[in-house]
GUVO-795393 format. One record per residue (C-alpha): residue in one letter; x, y, z; chain; residue number from 1. Coordinates in Angstrom, 2 decimals. Example, Ala and Ser with C-alpha at 12.3 -4.5 7.8 and 13.67 -1.06 7.14 Angstrom:
REM residues 2
  r        u        v        w  c    k
  a    12.30    -4.50     7.80  A    1
  s    13.67    -1.06     7.14  A    2
END
This chain:
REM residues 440
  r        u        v        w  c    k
  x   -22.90   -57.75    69.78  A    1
  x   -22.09   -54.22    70.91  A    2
  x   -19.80   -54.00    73.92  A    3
  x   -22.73   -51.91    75.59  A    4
  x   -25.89   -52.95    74.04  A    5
  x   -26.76   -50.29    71.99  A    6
  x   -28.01   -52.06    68.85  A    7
  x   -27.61   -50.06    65.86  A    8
  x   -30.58   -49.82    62.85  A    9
  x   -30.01   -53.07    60.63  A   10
  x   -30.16   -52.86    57.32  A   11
  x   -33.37   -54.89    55.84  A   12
  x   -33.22   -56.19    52.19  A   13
  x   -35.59   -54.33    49.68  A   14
  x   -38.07   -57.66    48.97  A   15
  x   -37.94   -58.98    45.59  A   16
  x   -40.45   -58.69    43.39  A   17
  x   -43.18   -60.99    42.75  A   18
  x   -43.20   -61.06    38.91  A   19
  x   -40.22   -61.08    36.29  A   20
  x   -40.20   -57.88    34.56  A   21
  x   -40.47   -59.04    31.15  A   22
  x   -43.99   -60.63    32.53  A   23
  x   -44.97   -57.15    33.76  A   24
  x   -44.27   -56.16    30.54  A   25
  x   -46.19   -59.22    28.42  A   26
  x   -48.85   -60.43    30.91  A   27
  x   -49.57   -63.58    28.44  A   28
  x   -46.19   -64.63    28.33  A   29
  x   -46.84   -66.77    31.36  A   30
  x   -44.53   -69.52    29.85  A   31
  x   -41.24   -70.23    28.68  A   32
  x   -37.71   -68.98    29.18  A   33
  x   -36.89   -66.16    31.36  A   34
  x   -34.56   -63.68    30.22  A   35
  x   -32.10   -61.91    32.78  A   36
  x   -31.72   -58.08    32.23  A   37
  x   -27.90   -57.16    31.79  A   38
  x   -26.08   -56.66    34.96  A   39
  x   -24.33   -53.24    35.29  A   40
  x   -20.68   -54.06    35.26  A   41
  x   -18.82   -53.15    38.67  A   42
  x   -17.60   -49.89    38.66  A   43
  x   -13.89   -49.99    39.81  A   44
  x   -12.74   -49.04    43.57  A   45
  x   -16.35   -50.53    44.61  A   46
  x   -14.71   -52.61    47.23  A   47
  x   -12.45   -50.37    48.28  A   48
  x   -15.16   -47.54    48.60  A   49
  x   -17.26   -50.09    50.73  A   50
  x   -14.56   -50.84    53.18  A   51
  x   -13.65   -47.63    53.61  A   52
  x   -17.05   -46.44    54.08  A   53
  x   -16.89   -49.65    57.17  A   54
  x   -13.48   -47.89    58.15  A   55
  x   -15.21   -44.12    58.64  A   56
  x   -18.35   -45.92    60.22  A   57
  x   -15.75   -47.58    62.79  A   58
  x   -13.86   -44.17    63.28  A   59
  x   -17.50   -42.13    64.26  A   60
  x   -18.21   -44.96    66.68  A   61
  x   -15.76   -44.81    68.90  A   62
  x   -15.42   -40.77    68.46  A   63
  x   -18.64   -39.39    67.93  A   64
  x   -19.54   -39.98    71.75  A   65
  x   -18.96   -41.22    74.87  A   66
  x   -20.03   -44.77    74.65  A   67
  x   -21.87   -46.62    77.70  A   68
  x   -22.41   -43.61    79.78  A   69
  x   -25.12   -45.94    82.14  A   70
  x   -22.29   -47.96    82.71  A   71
  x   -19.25   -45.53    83.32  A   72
  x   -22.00   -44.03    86.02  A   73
  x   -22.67   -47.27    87.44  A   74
  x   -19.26   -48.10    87.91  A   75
  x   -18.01   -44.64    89.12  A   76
  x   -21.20   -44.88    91.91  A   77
  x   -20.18   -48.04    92.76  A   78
  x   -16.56   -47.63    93.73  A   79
  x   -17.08   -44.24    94.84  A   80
  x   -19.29   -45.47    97.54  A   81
  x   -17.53   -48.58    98.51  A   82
  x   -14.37   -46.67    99.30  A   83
  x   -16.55   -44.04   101.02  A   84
  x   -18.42   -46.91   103.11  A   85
  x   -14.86   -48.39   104.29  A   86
  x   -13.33   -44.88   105.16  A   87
  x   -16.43   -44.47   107.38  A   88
  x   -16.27   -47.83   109.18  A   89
  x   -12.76   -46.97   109.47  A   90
  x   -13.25   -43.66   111.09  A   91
  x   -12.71   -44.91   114.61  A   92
  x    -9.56   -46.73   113.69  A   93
  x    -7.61   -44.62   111.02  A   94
  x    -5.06   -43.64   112.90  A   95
  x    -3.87   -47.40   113.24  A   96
  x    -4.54   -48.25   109.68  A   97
  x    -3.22   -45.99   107.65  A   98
  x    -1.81   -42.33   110.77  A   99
  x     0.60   -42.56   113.18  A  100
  x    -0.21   -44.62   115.35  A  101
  x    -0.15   -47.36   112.92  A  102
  x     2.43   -50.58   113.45  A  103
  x     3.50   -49.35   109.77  A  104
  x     5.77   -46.88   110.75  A  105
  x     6.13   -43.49   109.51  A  106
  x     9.94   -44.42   108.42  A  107
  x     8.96   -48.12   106.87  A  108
  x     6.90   -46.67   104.79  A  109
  x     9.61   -43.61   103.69  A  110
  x    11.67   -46.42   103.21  A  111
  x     9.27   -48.83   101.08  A  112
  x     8.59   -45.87    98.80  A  113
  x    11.81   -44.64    97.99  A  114
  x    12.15   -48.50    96.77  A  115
  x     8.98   -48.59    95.02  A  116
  x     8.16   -44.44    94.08  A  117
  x     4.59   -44.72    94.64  A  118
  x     3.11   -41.83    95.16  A  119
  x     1.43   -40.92    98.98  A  120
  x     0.73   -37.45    99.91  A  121
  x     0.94   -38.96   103.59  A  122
  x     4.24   -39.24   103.43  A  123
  x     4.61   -35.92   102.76  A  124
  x     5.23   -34.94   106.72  A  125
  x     3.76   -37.13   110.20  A  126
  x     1.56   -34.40   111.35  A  127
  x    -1.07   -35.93   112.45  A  128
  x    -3.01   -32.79   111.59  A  129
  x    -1.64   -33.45   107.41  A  130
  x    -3.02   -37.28   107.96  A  131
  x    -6.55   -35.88   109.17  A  132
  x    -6.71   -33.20   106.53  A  133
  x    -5.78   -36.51   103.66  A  134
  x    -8.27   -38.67   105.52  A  135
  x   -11.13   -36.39   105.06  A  136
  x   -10.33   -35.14   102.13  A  137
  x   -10.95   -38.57   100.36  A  138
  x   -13.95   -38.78   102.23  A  139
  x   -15.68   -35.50   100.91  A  140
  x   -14.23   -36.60    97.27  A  141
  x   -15.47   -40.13    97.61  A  142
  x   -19.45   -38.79    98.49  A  143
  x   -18.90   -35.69    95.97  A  144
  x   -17.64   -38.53    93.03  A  145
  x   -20.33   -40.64    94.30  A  146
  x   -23.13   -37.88    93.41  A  147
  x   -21.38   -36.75    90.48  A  148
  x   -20.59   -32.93    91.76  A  149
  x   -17.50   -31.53    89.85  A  150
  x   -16.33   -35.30    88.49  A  151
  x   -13.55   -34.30    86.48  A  152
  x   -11.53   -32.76    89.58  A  153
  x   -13.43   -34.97    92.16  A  154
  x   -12.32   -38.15    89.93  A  155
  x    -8.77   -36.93    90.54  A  156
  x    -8.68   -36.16    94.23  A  157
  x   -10.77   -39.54    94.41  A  158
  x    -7.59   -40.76    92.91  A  159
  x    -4.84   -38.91    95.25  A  160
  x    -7.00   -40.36    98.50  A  161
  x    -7.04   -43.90    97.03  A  162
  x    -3.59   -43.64    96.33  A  163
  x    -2.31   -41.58    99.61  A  164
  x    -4.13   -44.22   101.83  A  165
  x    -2.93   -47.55   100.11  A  166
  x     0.50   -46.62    99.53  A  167
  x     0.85   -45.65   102.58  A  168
  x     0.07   -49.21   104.71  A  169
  x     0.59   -51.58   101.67  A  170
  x    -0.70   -54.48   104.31  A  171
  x    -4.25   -53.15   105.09  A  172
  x    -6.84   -54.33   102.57  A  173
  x    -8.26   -57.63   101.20  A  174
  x    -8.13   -57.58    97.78  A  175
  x   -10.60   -55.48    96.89  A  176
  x    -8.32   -52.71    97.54  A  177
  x    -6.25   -53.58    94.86  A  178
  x    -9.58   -53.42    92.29  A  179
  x   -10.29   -49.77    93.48  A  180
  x    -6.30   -48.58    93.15  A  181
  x    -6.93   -49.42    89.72  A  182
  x   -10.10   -48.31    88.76  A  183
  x    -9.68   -45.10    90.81  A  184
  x    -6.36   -44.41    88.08  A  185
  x    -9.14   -45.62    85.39  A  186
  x   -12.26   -43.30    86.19  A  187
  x   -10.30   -39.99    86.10  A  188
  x    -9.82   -40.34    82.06  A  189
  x   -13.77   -41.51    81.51  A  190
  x   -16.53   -38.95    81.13  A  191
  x   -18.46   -41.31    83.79  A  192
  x   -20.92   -37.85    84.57  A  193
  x   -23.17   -38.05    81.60  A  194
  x   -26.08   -39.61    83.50  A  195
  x   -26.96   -40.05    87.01  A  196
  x   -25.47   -37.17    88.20  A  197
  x   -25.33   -33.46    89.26  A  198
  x   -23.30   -32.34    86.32  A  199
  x   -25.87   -33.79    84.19  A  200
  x   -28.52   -32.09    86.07  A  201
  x   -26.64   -28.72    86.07  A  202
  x   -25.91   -29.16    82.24  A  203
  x   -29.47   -29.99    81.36  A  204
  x   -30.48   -26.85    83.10  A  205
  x   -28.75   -25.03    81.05  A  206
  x   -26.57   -22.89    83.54  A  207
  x   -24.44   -21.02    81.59  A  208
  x   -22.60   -18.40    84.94  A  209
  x   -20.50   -21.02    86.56  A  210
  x   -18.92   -19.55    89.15  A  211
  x   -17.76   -22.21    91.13  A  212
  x   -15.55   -23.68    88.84  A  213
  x   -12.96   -21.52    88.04  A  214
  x   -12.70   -20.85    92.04  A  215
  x   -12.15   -24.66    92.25  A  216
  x    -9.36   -24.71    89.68  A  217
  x    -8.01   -22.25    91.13  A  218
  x    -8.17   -23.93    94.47  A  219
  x    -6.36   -27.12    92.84  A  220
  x    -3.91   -24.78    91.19  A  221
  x    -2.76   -23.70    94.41  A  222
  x    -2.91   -27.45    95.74  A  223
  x    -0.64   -28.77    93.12  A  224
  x     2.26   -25.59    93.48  A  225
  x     2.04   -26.37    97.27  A  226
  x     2.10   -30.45    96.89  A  227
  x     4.96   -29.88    93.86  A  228
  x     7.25   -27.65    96.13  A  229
  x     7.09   -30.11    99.29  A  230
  x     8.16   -32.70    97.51  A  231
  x    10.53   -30.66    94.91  A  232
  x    13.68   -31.05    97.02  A  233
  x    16.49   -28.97    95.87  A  234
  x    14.68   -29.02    91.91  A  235
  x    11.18   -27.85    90.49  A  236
  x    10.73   -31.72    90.06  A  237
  x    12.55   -33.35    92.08  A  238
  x    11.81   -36.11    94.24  A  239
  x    10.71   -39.63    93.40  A  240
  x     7.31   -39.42    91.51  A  241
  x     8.13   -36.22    89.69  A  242
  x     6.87   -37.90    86.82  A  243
  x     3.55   -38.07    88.76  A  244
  x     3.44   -34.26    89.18  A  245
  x     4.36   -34.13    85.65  A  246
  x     0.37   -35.22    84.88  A  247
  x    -1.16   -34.14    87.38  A  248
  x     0.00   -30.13    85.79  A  249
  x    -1.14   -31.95    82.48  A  250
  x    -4.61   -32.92    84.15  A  251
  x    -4.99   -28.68    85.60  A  252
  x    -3.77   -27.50    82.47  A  253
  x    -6.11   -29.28    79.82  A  254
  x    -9.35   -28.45    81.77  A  255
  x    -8.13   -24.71    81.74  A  256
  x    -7.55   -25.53    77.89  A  257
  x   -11.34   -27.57    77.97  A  258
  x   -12.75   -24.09    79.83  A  259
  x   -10.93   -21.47    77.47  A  260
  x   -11.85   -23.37    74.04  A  261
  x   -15.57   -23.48    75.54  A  262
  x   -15.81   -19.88    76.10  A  263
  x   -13.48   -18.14    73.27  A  264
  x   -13.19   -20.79    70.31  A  265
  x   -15.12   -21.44    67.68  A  266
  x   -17.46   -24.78    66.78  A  267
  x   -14.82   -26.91    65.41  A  268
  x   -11.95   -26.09    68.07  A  269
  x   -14.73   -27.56    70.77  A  270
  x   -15.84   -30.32    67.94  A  271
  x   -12.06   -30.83    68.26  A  272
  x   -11.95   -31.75    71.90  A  273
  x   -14.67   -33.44    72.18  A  274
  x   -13.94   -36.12    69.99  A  275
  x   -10.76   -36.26    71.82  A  276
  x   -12.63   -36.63    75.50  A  277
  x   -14.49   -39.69    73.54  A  278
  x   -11.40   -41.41    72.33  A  279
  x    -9.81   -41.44    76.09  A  280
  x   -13.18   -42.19    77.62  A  281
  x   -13.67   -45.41    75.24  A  282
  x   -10.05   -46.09    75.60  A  283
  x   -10.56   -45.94    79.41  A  284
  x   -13.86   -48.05    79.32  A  285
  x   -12.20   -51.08    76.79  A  286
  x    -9.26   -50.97    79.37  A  287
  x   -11.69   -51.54    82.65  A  288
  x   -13.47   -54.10    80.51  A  289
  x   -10.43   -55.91    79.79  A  290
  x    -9.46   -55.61    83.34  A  291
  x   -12.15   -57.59    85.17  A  292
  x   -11.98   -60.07    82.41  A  293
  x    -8.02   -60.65    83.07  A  294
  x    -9.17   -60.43    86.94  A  295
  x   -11.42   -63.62    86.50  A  296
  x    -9.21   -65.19    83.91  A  297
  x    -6.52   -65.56    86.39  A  298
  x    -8.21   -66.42    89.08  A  299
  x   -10.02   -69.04    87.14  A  300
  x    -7.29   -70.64    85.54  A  301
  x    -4.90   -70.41    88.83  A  302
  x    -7.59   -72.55    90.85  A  303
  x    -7.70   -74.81    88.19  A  304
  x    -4.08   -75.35    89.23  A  305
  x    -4.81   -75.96    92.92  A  306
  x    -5.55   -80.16    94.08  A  307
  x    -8.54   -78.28    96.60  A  308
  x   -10.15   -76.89    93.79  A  309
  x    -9.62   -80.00    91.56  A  310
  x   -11.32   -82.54    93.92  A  311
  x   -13.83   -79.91    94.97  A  312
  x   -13.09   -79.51    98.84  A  313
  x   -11.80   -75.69    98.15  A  314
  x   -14.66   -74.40    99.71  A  315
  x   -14.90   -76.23   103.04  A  316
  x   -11.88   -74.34   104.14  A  317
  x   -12.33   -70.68   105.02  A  318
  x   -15.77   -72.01   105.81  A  319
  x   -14.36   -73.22   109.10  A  320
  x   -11.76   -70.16   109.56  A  321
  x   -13.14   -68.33   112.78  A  322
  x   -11.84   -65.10   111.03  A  323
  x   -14.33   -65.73   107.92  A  324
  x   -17.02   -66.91   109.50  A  325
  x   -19.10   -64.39   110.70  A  326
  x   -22.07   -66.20   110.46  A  327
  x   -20.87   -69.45   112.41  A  328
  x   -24.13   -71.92   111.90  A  329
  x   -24.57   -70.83   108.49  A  330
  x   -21.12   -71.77   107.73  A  331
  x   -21.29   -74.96   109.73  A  332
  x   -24.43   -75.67   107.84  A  333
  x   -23.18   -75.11   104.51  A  334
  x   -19.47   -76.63   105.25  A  335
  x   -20.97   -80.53   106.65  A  336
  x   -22.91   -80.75   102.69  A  337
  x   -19.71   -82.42   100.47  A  338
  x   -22.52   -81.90    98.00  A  339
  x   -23.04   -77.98    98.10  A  340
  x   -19.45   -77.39    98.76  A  341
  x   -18.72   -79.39    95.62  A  342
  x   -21.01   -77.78    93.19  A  343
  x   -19.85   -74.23    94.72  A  344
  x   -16.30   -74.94    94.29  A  345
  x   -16.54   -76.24    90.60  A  346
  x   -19.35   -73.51    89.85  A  347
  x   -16.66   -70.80    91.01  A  348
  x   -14.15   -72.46    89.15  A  349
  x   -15.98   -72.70    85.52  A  350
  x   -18.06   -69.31    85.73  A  351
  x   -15.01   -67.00    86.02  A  352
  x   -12.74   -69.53    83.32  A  353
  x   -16.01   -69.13    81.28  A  354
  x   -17.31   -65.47    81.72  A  355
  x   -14.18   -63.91    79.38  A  356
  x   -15.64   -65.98    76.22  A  357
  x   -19.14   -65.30    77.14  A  358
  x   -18.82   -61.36    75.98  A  359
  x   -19.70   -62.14    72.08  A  360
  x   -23.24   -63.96    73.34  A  361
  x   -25.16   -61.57    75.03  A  362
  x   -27.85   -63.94    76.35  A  363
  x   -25.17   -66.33    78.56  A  364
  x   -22.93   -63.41    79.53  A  365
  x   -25.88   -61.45    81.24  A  366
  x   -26.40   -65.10    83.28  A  367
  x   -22.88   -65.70    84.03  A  368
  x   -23.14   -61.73    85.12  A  369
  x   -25.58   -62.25    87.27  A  370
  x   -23.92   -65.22    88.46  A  371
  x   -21.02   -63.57    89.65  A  372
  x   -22.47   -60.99    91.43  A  373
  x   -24.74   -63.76    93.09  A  374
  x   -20.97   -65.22    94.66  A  375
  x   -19.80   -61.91    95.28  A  376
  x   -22.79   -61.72    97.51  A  377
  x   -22.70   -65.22    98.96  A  378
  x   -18.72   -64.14    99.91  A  379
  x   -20.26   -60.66   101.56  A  380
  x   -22.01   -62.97   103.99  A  381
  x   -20.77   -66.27   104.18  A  382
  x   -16.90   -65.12   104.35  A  383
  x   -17.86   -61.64   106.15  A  384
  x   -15.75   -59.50   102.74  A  385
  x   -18.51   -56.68   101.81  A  386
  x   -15.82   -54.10   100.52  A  387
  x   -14.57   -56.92    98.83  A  388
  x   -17.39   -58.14    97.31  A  389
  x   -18.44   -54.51    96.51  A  390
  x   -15.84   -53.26    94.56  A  391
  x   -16.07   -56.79    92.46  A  392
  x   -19.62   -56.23    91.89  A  393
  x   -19.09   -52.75    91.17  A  394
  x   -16.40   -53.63    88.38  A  395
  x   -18.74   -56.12    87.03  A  396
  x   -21.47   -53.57    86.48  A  397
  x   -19.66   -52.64    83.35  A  398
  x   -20.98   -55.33    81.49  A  399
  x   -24.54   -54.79    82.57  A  400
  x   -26.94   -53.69    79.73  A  401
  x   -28.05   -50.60    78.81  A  402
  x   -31.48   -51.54    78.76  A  403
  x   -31.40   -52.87    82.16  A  404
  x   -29.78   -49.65    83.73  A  405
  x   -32.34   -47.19    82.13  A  406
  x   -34.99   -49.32    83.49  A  407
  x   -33.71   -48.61    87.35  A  408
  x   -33.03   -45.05    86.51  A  409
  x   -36.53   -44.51    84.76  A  410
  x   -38.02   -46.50    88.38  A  411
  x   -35.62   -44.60    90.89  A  412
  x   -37.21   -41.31    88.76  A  413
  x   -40.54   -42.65    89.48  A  414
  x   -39.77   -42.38    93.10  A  415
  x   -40.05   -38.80    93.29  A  416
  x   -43.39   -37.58    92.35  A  417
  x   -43.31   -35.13    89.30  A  418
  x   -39.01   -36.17    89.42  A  419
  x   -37.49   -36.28    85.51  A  420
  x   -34.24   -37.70    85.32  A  421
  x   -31.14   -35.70    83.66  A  422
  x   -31.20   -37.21    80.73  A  423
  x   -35.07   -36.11    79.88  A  424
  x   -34.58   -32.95    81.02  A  425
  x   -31.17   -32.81    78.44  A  426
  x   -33.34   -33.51    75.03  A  427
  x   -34.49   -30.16    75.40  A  428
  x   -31.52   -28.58    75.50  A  429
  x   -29.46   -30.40    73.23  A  430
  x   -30.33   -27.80    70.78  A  431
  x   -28.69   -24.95    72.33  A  432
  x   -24.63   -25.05    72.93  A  433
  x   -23.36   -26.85    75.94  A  434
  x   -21.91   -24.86    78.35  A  435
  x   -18.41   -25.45    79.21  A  436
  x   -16.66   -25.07    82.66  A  437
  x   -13.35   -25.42    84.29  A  438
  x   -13.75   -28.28    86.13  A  439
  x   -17.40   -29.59    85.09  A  440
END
């Protein structure tokens, strides 16, 4: 099974003949013995010919393109807009999450990261001003990632708000803020703008003056000097994450490299990088696959650990905490059934232990799938965790079949009369040369 359902052409065997040749030959020879023709002998190297011909096949796979670009789209959207929904619903209290006015101290948190080095742009000064400027500036990233404007550089500021916000009030989240650290760190080395998206619309258009985007890397370029100087100290890289700066010049410089081999080089030099964007954005995509599997993996085999979850009473619990029960009755409904909290608590238990071996049958993983997002729903509601349940949904969605997600895009293009999607629009002009950009 392919890791993103796209089945390649199988080989079919060339049918046998009907007759032996030697009757094709003699048509009355109907009877007796049956001679073989001579096989050719071997020729020498055959087998090693035939596995390196599997070797190169291997190689153009995971080069030759960007592999499950429904489902690097699906998963940027996803997070994109969960961490843009909770900065919203957040708006009227952001100055006591994650500002000054929070009980996490401006100084506790100097002091936790000069412990830790993780990187927070709010620490940078406690102008309130700064934290406003941070604030929305991961929520204009967050919508921009979301529609797929700019993704490469939106991907990374995406990144520096996730990371400025967290780091900064290590106490505010509920687990699902852990999820979108990582995947934030995750989507800015995929090529997650190939469908569903306003790259994809702009490339399939053909637009070939970009002026925006050497403006915007220029913009960033001034960013990072400013960013790299306040935290510099008495050095050009100095200070605690100067390792972090470090990539983040490596990040500005290669798209100015991606930009100046797209206008000046020649076919090969942008063959050349190409194949080198696949290999990190397959690299990226087996590493978020491998990620939600060790997520459920843990969690499934830690529960198995617990006595609650053993004698099937784990359930009934939170069910009855005022603080996760935002829908009282329906928790009181569901918690006085021993026989629904049983087969949830064992379900829970045995679809995420199960899900990580269900990946080479395509059939029962796209049922435990939609199992698990099913839960992650029934949590959303029952336990009153959406952002939660979100961001768990929206790292499952990596798994979900191509098939599947062209079928919603080909409906959501039905909703707009005389509306083709990117990718239709693109087969036309896959002929001509792609235009490059600095930060497209």
């Amino acid at each position: 099974m392919s890791t993103y359902d796209h089945d390649g052409p199988t080989a079919r065997p060339a049918e046998s003949p009907t007759a032996d040749p030697a009757e094709a030959r003699h048509p009355g020879a109907s009877t007796g013995a049956r001679l073989e023709a001579p096989r050719a002998p071997e020729a020498p190297g055959a087998a090693e010919a035939a596995a390196e011909t599997r070797a190169a096949r291997a190689v153009r796979l995971v080069s030759a393109a960007a592999l499950g670009p429904y489902q690097s789209a699906v998963v940027r959207i996803g997070f994109s807009a969960t961490w843009l929904f909770f900065l919203l619903r957040e708006l009227p209290n952001r100055r006591e999450l994650y500002g000054p006015d929070g009980p996490w101290s401006w100084d506790l948190g100097n002091r936790l990261v000069s412990g830790n080095h993780a990187f927070t742009a709010l620490l940078w000064t406690d102008s309130t001003v700064w934290f406003e400027i941070v604030y929305a500036l991961a929520i204009v990233s967050s919508a921009l990632l979301m529609l797929g404007w700019r993704t490469r550089t939106m991907s990374v500021v995406f990144m520096i708000g996730v990371l400025s916000l967290q780091n900064r009030s290590v106490f505010m989240g509920d687990g699902g803020d852990n999820v979108i650290h990582l995947m934030a760190i995750y989507l800015v080395f995929t090529r997650c703008a190939q469908v569903w998206s306003l790259d994809a619309r702009r490339l399939a258009r053909g637009v070939r003056q970009d002026r925006v985007g050497p403006v915007l890397w220029a913009v960033c370029g001034l960013g990072l000097l400013v960013g790299t100087w306040r935290t510099s100290g008495s050095g050009v890289f100095g200070g605690g994450e100067w390792w972090l700066w470090v990539v983040f010049w490596g990040m500005w410089a290669v798209q100015g490299l991606w930009w100046a081999v797209g206008r000046f080089a020649d076919a090969d030099a942008r063959a050349l990088l190409d194949v080198l964007g696949n290999l990190v954005h397959n690299a990226a995509m087996v590493v978020i696959m491998a990620e939600v599997c060790l997520v459920y993996a843990t969690a499934g085999w830690y529960k198995i650990q617990g006595s609650r979850w053993q004698d099937g009473t784990a359930l009934f619990y939170p069910l009855k905490l005022d603080y996760f029960s935002p829908w009282p009755e329906l928790s009181s409904l569901l918690g006085t059934s021993g026989v629904i909290v049983m087969l949830l608590t064992y379900g829970t238990v045995m679809v995420q232990v199960a899900f990580p071996f269900t990946l080479f049958n395509r059939r029962v993983k796209n049922v435990l799938l939609v199992a698990m997002m099913l839960e992650h729903a029934g949590i959303a509601v029952l336990l009153g965790l959406p952002f939660f349940s979100l961001a768990m949904i929206a790292a499952d969605s990596v798994f979900l079949p191509t098939s599947f997600l062209r079928k919603v895009g080909a409906y959501a293009g039905r909703l707009r009369p005389g509306a083709r999607l990117p990718e239709q629009r693109r087969e036309r002009a896959e002929q001509a040369e792609r235009p490059r950009t600095l930060v497209g």
